[in-house]
N, C-alpha and C positions, 0 to 999 in steps of 0.2 A: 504494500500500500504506500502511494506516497506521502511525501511528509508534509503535503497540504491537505490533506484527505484525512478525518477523522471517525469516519463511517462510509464502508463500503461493503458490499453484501454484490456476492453473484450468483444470479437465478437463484435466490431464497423464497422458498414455497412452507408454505403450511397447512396441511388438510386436518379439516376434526373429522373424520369417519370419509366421507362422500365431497363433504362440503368441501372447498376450495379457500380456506380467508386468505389467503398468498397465495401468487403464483409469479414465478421465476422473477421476482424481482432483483434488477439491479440500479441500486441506490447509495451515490457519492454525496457526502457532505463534507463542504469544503473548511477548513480552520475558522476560526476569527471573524465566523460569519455568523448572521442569524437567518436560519432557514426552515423557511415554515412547507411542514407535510398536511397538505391539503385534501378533504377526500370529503364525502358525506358518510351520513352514520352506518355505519356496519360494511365501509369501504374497506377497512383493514389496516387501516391504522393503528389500533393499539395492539393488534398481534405484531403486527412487526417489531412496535418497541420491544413489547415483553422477548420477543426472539432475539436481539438486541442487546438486551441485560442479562439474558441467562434466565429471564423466567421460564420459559417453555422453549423447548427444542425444536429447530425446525425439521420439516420433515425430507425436505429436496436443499440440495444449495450450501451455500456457503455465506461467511462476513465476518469482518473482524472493525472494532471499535478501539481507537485509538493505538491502533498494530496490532492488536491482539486479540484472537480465534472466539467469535461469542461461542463456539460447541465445546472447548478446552477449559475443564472447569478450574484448572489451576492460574491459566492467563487469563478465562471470565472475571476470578477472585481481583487477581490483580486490577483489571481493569478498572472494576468501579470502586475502587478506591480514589480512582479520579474522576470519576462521573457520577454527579448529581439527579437523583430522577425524582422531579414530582409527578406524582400521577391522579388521574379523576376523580377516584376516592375521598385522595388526601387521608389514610389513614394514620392516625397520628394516637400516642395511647392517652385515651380520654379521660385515665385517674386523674394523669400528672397535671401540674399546672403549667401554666408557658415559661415561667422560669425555671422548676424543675425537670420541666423538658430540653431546654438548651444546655442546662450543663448535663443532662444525660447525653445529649447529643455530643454536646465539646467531651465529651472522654474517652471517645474511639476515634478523634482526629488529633494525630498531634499538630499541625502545619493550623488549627481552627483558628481564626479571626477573632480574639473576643470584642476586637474593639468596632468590628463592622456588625456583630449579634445584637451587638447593645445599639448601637446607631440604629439598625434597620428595624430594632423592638422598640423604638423610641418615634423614628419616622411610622410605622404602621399602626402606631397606638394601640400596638399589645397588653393588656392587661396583666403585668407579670404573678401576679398573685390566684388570678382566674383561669379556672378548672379547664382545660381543653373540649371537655364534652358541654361545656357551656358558651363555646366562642362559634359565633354563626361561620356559618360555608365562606362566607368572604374571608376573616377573620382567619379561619384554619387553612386556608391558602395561601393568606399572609405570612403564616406560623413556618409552614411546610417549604416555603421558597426561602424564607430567613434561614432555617437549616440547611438548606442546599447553598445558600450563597457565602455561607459566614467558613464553609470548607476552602472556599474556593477552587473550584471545581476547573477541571481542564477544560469539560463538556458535560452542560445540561441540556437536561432531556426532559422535558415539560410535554404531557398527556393532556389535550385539551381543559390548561389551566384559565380558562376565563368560563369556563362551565357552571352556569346558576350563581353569576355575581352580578352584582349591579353594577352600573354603567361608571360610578369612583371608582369603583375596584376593580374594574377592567383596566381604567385608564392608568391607573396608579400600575399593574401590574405590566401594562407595555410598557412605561416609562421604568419601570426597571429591571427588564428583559435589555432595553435599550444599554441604562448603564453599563450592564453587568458586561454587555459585547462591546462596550467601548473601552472596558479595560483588560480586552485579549480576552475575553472566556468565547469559546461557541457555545451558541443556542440552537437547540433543533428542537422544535413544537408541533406538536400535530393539534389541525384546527378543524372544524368545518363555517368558522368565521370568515369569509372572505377578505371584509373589512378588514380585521384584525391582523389576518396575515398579510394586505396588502400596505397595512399603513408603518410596519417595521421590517418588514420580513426583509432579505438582499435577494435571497433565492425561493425559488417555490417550487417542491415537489409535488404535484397530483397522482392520487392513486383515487382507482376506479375499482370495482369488484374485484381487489387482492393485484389488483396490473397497474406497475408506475404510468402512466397515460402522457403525462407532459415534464419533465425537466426545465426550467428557464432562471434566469436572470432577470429581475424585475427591470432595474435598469435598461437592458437590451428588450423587453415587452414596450416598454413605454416609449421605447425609441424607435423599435423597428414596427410591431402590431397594428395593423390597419384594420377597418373596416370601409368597405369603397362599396358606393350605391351608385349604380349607372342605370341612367334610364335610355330605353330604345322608343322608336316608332311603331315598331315592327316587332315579333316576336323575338325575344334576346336569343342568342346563339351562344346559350350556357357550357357548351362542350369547348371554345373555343379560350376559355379561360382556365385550362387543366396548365398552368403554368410552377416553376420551384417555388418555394415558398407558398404557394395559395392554399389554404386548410380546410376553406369551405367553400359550397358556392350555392346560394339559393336563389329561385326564383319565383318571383309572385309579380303575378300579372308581367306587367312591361317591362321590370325593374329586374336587373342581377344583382344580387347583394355577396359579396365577396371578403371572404376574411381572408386577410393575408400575416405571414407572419414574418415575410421579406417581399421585395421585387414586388412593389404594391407601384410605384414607377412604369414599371414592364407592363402592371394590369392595366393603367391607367393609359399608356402606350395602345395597347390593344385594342380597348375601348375604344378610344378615337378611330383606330382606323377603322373599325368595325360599323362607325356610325354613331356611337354614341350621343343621345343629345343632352345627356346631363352627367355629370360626373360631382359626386364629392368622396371628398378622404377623410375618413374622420382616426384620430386615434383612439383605442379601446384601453380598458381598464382587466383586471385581474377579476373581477366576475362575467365578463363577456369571455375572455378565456377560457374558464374552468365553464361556463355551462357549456360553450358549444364545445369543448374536450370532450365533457364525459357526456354528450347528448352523443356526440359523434361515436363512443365506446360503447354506447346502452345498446 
């Protein structure tokens, strides 16, 4: 694996009996980046994590997490020693209080931060005295990321952590997903928030029923991704737009509507000489993507 590469998995598969939740996925996450895994619910996204960390084995395939084998359970061990995972649960044990949970927590890390535990239980206005089984879903997410972060982890792995929070606590929580990858950590999140992945994320992986679907660059989306509406006179000549880059191509009544995902130039070339009498370009967004992606994989 290389040494910008923090997670990479080939053709990694998972079946529970019949069913299929992975299938040959191959999935690179790059260092020093935050890269949101995008999918809708029961896409497959948390089985890959758990494959991932060593929860569950996978059944086909291969990957290793920060160079080392998630199947190997002695380089597993190793591994999350430097990776952080909050997950959708947020199980956390509900006797303890928040205080007596962090220093249970700092006594299996020697390298722990206490001076970032106490800032980040000070910014989230933890209740150090109050019972965990008494601190709401937002709260126990707060709890559960303050643990993960006060390690300082090489790479975390957050399991769609904006799940059943209110809209503070979403925002407070992308705003320190942000920090955390501003000072060298990778984030890799699985969401089915579009928003959410597209207002931090660098990279964005799609998975579709257990199949990576799209790979990008959010930056190169926003730069390259068109969506071009040409209007005709005459019945459009949809075959004559099967061009590289072009992802889709629909037609309703007079109009071609064309998603491109390069060489939207070339379509717009085409159009013309084709007759076009109306042409526009628009650029697209990270939910015009992901639906015609996995509309196009349904």
């Amino acid at each position: 694996m290389g040494s910008d590469c923090v997670i990479e998995t080939h053709e990694l598969g998972k079946n529970y009996g019949r069913f299929e939740a992975v299938h040959a996925l191959n999935l690179r996450v790059s260092r020093q980046q935050i890269t949101g895994f995008l999918g809708r619910n029961g896409a497959g996204k948390s089985t890959t994590i758990k494959m991932l960390l060593g929860m569950t084995h996978p059944t086909a395939g291969t990957g290793r997490v920060l160079g080392r084998s998630i199947t190997d359970s002695v380089e597993n061990r190793e591994m999350r020693r430097e990776v952080a995972y909050v997950g959708e649960d947020k199980q956390l044990y509900a006797y303890m209080t928040v205080e007596q949970l962090i220093r249970f927590t700092r006594s299996f890390y020697p390298d722990w931060q206490n001076d970032v535990a106490q800032h980040l239980r000070k910014q989230y206005q933890l209740p150090q005295n109050r019972k965990v089984r008494a601190l709401s879903k937002g709260m126990r997410t707060k709890l559960a990321l303050l643990l993960a972060l006060a390690r300082k982890p090489a790479l975390l792995i957050l399991d769609e952590p904006t799940e059943g929070l209110d809209p503070v606590s979403i925002e407070e929580l992308l705003h320190a997903l942000v920090a955390a990858a501003s000072e060298g950590m990778t984030v890799f999140f699985s969401s089915h928030q579009i928003s959410e992945v597209e207002r931090i994320a660098d990279r964005v992986c799609i998975i579709d029923h257990g199949r990576l679907v799209a790979d990008l660059s959010l930056d190169q989306m926003r730069q390259d991704y068109r969506r071009i509406t040409l209007g005709f006179a005459t019945q459009p000549p949809a075959n004559e737009f099967k061009i590289h880059g072009v992802q889709q191509v629909k037609i309703v009544g007079r109009q071609v509507i064309v998603l491109a995902r390069e060489n939207s130039d070339v379509v717009v070339e085409c159009a013309h000489s084709l007759g076009a009498v109306s042409v526009d370009v628009a650029p697209i967004g990270l939910r015009d993507v992901f639906l015609e992606t996995v509309k196009e994989e349904t």
